[in-house]
C-alpha positions in Angstrom: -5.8 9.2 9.2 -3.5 9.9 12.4 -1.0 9.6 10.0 -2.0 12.1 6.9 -0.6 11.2 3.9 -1.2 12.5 0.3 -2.4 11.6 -3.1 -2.4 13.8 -6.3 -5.4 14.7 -7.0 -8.8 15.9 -8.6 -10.2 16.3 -12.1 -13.0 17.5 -13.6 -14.5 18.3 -17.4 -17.4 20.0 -18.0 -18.7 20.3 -21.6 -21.8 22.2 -23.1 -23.7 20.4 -25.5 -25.6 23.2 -26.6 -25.1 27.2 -27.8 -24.1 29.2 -24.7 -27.6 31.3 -25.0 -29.3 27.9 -24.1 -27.8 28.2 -20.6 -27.6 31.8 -20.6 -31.6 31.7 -21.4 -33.0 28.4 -19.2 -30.7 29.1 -15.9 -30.7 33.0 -16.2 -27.1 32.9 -15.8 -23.6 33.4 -18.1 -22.0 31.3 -15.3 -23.5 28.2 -15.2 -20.5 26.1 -16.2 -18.5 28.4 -14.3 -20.9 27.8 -11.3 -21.1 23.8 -11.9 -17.2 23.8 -12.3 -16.8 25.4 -9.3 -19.2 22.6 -6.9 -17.3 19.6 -9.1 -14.1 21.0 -7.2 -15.5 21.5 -4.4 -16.4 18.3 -3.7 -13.5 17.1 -4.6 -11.4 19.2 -2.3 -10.3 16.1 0.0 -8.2 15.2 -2.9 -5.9 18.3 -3.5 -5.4 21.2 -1.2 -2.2 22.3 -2.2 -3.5 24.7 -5.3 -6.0 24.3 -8.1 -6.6 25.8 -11.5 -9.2 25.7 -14.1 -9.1 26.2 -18.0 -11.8 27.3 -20.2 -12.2 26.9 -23.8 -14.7 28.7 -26.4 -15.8 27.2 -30.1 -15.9 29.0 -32.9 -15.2 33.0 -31.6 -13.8 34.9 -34.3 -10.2 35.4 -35.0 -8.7 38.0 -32.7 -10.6 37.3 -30.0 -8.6 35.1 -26.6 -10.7 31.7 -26.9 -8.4 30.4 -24.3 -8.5 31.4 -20.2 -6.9 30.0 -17.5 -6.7 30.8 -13.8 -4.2 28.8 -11.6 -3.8 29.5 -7.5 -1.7 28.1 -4.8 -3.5 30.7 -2.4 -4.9 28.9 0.8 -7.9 28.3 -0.6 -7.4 28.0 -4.2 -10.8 26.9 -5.2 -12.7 29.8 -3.6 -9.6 32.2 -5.0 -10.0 31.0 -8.6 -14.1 31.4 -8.9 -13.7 34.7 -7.0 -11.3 36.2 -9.7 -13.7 34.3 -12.4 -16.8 36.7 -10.5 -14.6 39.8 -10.7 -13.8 39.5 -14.2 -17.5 39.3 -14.8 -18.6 42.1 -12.7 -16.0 44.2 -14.0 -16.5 43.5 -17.6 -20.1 44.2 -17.3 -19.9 47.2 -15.2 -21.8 49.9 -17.9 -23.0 47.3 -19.9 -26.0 45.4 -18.1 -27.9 45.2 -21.1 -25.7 42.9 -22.3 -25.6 40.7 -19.7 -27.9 38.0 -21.5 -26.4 38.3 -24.6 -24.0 35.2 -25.4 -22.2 36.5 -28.3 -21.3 39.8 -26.5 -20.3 37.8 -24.1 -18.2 35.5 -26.0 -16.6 37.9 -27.9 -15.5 40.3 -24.3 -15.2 38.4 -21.5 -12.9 35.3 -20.4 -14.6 32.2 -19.1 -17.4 32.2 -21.3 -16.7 29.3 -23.0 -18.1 25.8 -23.9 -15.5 23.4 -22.3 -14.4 23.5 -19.1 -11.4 21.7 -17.1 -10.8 21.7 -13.4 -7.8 20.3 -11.5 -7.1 19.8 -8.0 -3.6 19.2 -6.2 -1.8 17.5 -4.1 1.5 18.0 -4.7 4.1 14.6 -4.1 7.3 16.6 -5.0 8.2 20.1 -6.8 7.6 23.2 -4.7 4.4 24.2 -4.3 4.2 26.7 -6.9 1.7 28.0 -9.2 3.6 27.1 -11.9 3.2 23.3 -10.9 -0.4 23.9 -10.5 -2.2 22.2 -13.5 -3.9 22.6 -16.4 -0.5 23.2 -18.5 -1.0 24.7 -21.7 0.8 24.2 -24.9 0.4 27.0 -27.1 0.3 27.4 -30.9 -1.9 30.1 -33.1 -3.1 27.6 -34.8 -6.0 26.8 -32.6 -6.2 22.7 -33.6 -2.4 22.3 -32.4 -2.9 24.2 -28.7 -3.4 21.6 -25.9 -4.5 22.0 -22.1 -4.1 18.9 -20.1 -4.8 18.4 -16.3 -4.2 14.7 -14.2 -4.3 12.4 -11.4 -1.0 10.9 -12.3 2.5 9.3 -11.5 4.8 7.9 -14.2 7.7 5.6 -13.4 9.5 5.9 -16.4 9.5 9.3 -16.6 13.7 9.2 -18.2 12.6 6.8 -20.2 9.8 9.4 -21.7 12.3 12.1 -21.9 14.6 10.5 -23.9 12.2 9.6 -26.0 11.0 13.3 -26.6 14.5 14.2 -27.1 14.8 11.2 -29.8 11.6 13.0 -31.4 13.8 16.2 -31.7 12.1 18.3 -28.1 14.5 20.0 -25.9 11.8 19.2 -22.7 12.5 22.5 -20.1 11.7 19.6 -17.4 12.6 15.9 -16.6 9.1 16.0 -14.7 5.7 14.0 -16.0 4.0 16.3 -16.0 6.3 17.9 -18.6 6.8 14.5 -20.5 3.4 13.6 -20.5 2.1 16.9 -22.1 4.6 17.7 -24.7 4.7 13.4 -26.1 0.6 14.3 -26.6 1.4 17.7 -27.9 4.0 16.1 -30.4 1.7 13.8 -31.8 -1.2 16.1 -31.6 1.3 18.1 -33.8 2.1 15.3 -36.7 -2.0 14.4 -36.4 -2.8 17.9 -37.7 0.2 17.7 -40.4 -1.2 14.5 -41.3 -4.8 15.8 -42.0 -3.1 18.9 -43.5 -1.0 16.7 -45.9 -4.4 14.8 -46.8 -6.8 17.9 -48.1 -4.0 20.6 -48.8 -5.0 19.9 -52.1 -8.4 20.1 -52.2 -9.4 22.9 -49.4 -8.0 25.8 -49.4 -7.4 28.3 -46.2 -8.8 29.6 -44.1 -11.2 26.9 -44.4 -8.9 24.1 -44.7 -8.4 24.4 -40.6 -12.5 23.7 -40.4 -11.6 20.3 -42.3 -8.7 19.6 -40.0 -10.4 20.5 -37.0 -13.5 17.6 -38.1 -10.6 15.2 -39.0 -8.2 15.0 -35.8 -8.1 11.6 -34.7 -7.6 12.2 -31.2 -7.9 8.2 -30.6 -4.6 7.8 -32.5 -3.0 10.7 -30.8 -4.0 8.8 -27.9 -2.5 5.6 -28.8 0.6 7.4 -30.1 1.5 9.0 -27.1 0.4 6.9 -24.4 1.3 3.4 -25.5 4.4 3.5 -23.4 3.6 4.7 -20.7 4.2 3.2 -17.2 2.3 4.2 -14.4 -1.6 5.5 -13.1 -3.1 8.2 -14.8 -6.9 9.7 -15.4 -5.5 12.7 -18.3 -8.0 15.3 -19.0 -7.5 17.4 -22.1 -8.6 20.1 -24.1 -7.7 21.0 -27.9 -7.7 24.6 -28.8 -10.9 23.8 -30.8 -13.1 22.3 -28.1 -12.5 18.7 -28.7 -11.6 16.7 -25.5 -10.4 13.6 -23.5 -10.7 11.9 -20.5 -7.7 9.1 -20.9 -7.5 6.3 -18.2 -4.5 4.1 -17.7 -5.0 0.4 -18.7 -4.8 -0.9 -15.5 -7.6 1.5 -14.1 -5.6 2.4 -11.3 -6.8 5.8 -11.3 -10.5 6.9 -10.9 -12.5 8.5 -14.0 -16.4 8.6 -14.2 -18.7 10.1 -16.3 -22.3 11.5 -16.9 -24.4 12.7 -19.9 -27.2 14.2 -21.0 -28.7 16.2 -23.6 -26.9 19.6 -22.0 -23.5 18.3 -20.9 -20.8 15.8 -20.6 -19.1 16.1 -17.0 -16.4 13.8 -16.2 -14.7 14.1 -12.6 -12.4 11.7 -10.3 -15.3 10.5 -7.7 -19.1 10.2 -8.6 -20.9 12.0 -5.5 -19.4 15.4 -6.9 -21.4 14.8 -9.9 -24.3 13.4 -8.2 -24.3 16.7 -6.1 -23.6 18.8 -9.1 -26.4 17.7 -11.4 -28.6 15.9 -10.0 -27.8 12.9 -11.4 -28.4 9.2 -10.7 -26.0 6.9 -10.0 -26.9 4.2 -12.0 -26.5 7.0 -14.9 -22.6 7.6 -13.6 -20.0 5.6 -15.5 -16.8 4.5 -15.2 -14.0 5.1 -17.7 -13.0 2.0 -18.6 -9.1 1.3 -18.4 -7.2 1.6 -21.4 -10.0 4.1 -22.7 -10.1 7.4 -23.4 -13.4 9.3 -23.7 -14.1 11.6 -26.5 -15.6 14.6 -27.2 -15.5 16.4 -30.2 -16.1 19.5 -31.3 -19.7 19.4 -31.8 -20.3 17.7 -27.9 -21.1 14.5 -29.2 -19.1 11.6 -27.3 -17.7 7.9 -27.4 -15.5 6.0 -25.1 -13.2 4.2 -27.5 -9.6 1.9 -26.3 -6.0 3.9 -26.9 -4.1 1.1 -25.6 -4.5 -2.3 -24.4 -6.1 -2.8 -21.3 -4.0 -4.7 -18.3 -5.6 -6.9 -15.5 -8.2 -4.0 -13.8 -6.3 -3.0 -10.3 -7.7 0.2 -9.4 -6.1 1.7 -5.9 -7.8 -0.1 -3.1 -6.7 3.0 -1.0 -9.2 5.0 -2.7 -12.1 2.7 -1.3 -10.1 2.9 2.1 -10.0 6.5 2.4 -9.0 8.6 -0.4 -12.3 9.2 -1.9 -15.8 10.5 -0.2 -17.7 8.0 1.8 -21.0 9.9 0.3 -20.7 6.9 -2.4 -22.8 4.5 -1.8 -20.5 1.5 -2.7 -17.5 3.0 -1.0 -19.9 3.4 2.5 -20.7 -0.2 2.0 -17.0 -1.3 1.4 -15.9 0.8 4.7 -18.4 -0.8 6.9 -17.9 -3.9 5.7 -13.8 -3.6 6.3 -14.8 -2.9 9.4 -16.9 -5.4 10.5 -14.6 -7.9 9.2 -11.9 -6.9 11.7 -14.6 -7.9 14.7 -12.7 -11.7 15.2 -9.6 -10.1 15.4 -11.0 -7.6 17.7 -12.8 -10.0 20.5 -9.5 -12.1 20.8 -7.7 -9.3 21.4 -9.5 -7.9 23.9 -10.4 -11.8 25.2 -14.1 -11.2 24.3 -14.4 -8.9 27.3 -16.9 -6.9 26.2 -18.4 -5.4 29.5 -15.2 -4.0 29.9 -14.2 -2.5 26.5 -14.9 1.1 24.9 -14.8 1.8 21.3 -13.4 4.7 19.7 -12.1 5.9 16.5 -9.9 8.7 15.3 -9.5 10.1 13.0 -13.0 11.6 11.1 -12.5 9.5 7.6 -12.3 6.5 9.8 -16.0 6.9 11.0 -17.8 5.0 8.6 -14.9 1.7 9.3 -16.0 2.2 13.3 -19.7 2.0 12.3 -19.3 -1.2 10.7 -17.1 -2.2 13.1 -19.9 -2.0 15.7 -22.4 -3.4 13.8 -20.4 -6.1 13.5 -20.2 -6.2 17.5 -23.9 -6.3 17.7 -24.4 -9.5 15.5 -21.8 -10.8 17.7 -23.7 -10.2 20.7 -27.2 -11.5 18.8 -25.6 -14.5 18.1 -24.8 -14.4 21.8 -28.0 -13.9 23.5 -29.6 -16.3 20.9 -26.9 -19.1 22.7 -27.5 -18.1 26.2 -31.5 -18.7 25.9 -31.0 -21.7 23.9 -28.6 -23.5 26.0 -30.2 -23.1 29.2 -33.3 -21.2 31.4 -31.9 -17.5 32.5 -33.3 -16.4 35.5 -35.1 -12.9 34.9 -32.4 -10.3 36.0 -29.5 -12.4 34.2 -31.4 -12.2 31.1 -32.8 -8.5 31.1 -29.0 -8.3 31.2 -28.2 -10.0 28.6 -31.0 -8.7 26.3 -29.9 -5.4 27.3 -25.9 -5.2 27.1 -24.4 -3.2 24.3 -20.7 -2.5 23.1 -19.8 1.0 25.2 -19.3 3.3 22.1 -17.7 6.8 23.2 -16.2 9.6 21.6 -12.8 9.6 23.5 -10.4 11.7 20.8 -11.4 15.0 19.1 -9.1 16.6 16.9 -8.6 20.7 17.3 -8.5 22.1 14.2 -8.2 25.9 15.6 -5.3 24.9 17.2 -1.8 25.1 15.6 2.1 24.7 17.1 4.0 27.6 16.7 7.3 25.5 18.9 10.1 25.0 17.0 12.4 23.1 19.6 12.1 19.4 19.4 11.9 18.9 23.3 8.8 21.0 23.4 6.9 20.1 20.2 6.0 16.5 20.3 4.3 17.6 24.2 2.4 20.5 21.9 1.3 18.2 19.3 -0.1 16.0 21.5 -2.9 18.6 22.9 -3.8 19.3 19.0 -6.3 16.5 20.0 -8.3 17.0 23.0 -9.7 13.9 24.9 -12.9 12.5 27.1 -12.1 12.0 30.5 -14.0 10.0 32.9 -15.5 7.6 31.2 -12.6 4.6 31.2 -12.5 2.5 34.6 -8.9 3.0 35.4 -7.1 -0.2 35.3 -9.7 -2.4 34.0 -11.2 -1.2 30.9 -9.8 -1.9 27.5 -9.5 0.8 24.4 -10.2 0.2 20.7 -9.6 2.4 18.4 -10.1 2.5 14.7 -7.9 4.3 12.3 -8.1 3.9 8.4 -4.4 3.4 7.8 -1.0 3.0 10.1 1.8 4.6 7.8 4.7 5.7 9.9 3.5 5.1 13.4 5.3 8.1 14.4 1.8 10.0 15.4 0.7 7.0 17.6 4.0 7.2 19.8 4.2 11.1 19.8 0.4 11.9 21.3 -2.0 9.3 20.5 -0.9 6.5 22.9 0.2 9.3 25.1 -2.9 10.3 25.0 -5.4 7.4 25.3 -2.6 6.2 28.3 -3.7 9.6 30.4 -7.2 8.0 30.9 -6.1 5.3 32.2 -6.9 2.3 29.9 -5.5 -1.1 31.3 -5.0 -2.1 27.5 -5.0 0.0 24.1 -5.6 -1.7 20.6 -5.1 0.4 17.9 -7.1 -0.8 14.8 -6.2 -0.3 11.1 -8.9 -0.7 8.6 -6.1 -1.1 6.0 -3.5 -3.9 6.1 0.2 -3.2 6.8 1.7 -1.4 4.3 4.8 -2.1 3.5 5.9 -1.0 0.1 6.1 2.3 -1.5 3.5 3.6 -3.9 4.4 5.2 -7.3 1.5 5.8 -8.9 -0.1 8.7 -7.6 0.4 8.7 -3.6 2.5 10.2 -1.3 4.3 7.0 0.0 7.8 6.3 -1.5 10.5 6.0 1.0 10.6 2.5 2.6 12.1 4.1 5.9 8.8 5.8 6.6 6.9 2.9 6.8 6.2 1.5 10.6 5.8 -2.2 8.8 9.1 -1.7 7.2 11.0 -1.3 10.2 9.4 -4.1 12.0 10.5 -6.6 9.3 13.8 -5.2 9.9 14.0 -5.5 13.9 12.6 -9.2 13.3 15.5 -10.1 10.9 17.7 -9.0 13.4 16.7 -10.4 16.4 16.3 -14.0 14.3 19.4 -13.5 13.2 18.3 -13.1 9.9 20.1 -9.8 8.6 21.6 -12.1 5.6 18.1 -11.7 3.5 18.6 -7.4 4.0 22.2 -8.1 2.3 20.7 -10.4 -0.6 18.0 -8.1 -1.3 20.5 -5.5 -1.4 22.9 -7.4 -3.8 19.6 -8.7 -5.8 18.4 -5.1 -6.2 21.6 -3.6 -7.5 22.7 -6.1 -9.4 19.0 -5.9 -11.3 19.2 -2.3 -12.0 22.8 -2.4 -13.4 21.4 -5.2 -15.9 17.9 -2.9 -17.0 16.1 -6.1 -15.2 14.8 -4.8 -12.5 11.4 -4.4 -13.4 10.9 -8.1 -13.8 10.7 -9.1 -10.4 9.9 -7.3 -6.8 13.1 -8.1 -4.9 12.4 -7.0 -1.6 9.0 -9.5 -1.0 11.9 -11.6 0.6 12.3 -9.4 3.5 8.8 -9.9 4.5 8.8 -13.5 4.0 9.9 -15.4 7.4 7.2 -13.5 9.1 2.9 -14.0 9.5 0.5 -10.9 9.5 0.6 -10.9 13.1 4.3 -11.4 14.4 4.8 -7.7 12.2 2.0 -5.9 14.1 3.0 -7.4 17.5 6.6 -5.6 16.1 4.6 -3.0 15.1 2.8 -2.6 19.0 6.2 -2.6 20.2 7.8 0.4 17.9 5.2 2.6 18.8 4.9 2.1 22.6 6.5 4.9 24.6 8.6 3.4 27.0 7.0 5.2 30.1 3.6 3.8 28.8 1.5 2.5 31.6 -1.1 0.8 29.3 -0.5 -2.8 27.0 -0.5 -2.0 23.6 -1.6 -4.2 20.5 -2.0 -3.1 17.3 -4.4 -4.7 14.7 -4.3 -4.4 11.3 -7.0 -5.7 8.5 -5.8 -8.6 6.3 -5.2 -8.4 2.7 -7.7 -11.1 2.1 -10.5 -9.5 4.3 -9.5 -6.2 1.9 -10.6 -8.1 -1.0 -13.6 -9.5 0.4 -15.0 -5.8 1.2 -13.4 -4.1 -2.0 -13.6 -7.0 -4.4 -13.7 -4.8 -7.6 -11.2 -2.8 -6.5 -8.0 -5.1 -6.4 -5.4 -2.6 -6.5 -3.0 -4.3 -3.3 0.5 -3.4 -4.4 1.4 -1.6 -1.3 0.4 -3.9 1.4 1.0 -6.9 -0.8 4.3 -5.3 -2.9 2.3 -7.1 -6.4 2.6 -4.3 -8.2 0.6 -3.9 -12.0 3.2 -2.7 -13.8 6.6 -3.7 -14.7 8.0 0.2 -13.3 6.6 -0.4 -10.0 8.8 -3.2 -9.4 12.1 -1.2 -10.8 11.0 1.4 -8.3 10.1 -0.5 -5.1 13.9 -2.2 -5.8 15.3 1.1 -6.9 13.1 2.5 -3.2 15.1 -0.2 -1.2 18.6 0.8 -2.8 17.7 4.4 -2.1 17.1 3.1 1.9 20.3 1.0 2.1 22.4 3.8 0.8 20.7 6.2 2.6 19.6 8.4 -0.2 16.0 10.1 1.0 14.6 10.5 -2.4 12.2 9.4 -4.7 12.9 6.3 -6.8 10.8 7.7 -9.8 
């Protein structure tokens, strides 16, 4: 994506189904959860780079002995930092004692990360420093082992006040107005009146220490579930563990964040994209599932599982952006949906370059948008069958004109690379946007100056700002008489607030486009109504009821805003034409049709928050506030 944004982030959950000496004694190894942890995260690394952490859990260790561990890093790469430190531990522990290096209660008993249940999390942070201490998992501590919590997520709430006053109506004095914070301490509280509840119910019968066994078997973590979570507004996939080795997986009811899941007879692994599991066990992918929303799965102590409904679930709209290009392309489905969303931008393509083909080359940038460009091509080539099958039908070709048009192919070049050795140490303004530029390096020679068009296939146009700084710069220096830049996403013009890294309307390229159309129609009346409509909703508590600022999009069609958009990001001293083309939202669908999540590009958002944010977002804009509207 020329223009990189972010997204929070990665899960995963590992849990043993049998005695640590099973693995210990089949895989010759006290790290194999440690080891399949560690590739889960790793192939999940496109979705948080910003710090990591893992937490580990063992059942049943006697009293006085840590059954918790948890490692946390914001180092450059946290992953490899975390598993190293896990491998030190290990090593040092069992320095002078080899013999007990197969011997799982020893083990158990002596050295962290030894345990049965294991949680990953990977980050990408959308606001708070990036600190270790807002690295997840967060733990929640208590000695008794059934109240302690560790939770991990791929999460955004946008009614986070609304959750704090809530905790403070429960009696909590939260040390955060954050989710995270909010999220983890509403669980903990009513993980905290479930175990009083079981407590109440056998204090009379069981005495302790073995009345914590009975509460242990007897947590409903279902209800906890349904306690907590039932008003929460936003996308979440929650991972937890309880101090006694139960566990959850808890999806939000609109399925807007990922979740899948495998079993077998030795493990339940639960992560945020299915090729990490694939890759980690082996697995099938007709034998990955998918967390359905408004479900939690549920392991208990014992490793036995069921995916059972916490709150009602919502129309399914899971983010469409994770088809487009959050996630790996090494799922089958999402290659399929990438190629396809390119391909369907072909019409668009051909009259935008008026079907000259002969004098066209293809190109993408960046990497993730690869897969988009294939499809794109392929759809080229039925083009051109369909073509050739006209030509000889229509008429007799003499020999030469038809060897050449059995024989013509799109021109496919690699014309941007991207140097990823090279970094910009200029501070000063006037220098730095020339330095960026060379971060990418480009293929001379192979454009016919003046006559040749450019396409080239992004994944996403966010803030355009790339495109005008060095990528048209760029593509101009070889000489191109025309450049179209292609978007395999459509326009987006409305912040996201569930989980990426997109919330000020004034970064969005679309956004302004709207903008300099209202003006120059004489239109800036709607800006001021939206304006009025906005405030005037949020001083009433009904803002969440309608999205406002669809009006300032309105008097326009999909392709007015990106011929506004072509014109933002043309450099004045550009010597090429410059089009930009972006998919359609229907097109979207028509690739990604189980993944309807369009709120974005489309501003119909799933929850009643999103719209108090988005108008909240355009109040923040008029004012000029630059912050987050959630």
């Amino acid at each position: 994506m020329s223009d990189a944004i972010k997204h929070e982030c990665g899960i995963a959950l590992i849990r043993l189904r049998k005695p640590y000496q099973y693995y210990i004694d089949k895989y010759g190894t006290a790290l194999y959860g440690a080891n399949k942890l560690y590739l889960l995260m790793e192939k999940q690394v496109n979705r948080g780079q910003d710090g990591a952490g893992i937490a580990n859990i063992k059942i049943d260790v006697p009293p006085g002995h840590r059954y918790i561990s948890r490692y946390r890093s914001v180092d450059q790469r946290p992953v490899t930092d975390i598993f190293e430190k896990v491998n030190k531990k290990f090593r040092k522990a069992l320095k002078g004692n080899r013999e007990k290096a197969k011997d799982a209660k020893w083990l158990q008993e002596n050295i962290a990360f030894t345990g049965e249940v294991w949680m990953g999390h990977l980050r990408y942070g959308t606001h708070g420093a990036n600190e270790i201490e807002n690295c997840h998992p967060m733990l929640r501590q208590s000695n008794w082992r059934s109240r302690n919590l560790v939770m991990a997520g791929n999460f955004n709430m946008t009614n986070v006040e609304t959750l704090f006053d809530k905790l403070v109506s429960l009696g909590q004095h939260p040390k955060d107005k954050v989710d995270t914070v909010t999220v983890m301490e509403k669980i903990g509280h009513f993980l905290d009146e479930e175990n009083q509840r079981v407590f109440d119910r056998f204090k009379g019968i069981y005495e302790n220490p073995d009345l914590s066994d009975i509460i242990e078997d007897n947590l409903d973590l279902q209800r906890v579930l349904h306690r907590s979570c039932r008003d929460f507004d936003g996308g979440y996939a929650m991972v937890g563990m309880t101090g006694f080795g139960a566990a959850f997986v808890a999806r939000d009811p609109a399925g807007i964040r990922p979740a899948y899941y495998y079993a077998d007879d030795e493990v339940v692994v639960v992560a945020s994209e299915k090729p990490a599991i694939k890759t980690a066990f082996n697995a099938e992918y007709s034998e990955i599932k998918e967390v359905q929303p408004g479900h939690a799965l549920i392991i208990d102590k014992y490793g036995e599982y069921n995916e059972l409904q916490f709150v009602k679930p919502i129309e399914k709209r899971s983010c469409s952006f994770e088809r487009i290009y959050f996630s790996r392309a090494t799922d089958p489905d999402i290659y399929n949906e990438r190629k396809t969303l390119g391909k369907l931008l072909v019409p668009q393509i051909l009259k935008e370059i008026d079907y000259d083909l002969e004098n066209t080359v293809f190109s993408y940038i960046p990497n993730t948008a690869e897969t988009a460009f294939f499809g794109m091509v392929e759809g080229l080539e039925e083009y051109l069958y369909k073509q050739r099958k006209k030509a000889i039908m229509e008429g007799i070709l003499f020999e030469e004109e038809l060897d050449r048009v059995l024989s013509f192919r799109p021109r496919v070049e690699k014309l941007v690379s991207k140097d990823v050795k090279m970094r910009t140490f200029i501070a000063e303004d006037s220098q730095r946007d020339d330095m960026v530029s060379h971060v990418y390096d480009t293929t001379f020679e192979v454009i016919k100056k003046g006559r040749d068009n450019v396409v080239v296939v992004d994944d996403s146009i966010v803030r355009g700002t790339t495109l005008e700084k060095s990528i048209l710069r760029m593509l101009d220096r070889l000489g191109p008489k025309k450049i179209i830049i292609v978007s395999s996403a459509p326009q987006i013009r409305f912040p996201d607030c569930y989980g990426i890294d997109m919330s000020k309307f004034k970064e969005f390229v679309g956004f302004r486009a709207a903008l300099e159309l209202l003006r120059e129609r004489g239109q800036d009346y709607i800006v001021d109504e939206v304006y009025a409509q906005s405030v005037a909703a949020i001083e009433s508590g009904n803002s969440s009821q309608q999205n406002y600022v669809k009006a300032i999009f309105e008097p326009f069609t999909h392709e007015e805003l990106s011929r506004k958009v072509a014109q933002i990001v043309t450099p004045a001293d550009l010597n090429a034409e410059v089009a930009v083309v972006y998919q359609t939202v229907e097109n979207l669908h028509r690739a990604c049709p189980n993944h309807s999540g369009d709120w974005y590009f489309t501003g119909d958002y799933p929850t009643p928050g999103g719209n108090n944010v988005v108008n909240k977002a355009f109040v923040n804009f008029m004012e000029g506030r630059l912050v987050r509207a959630y």
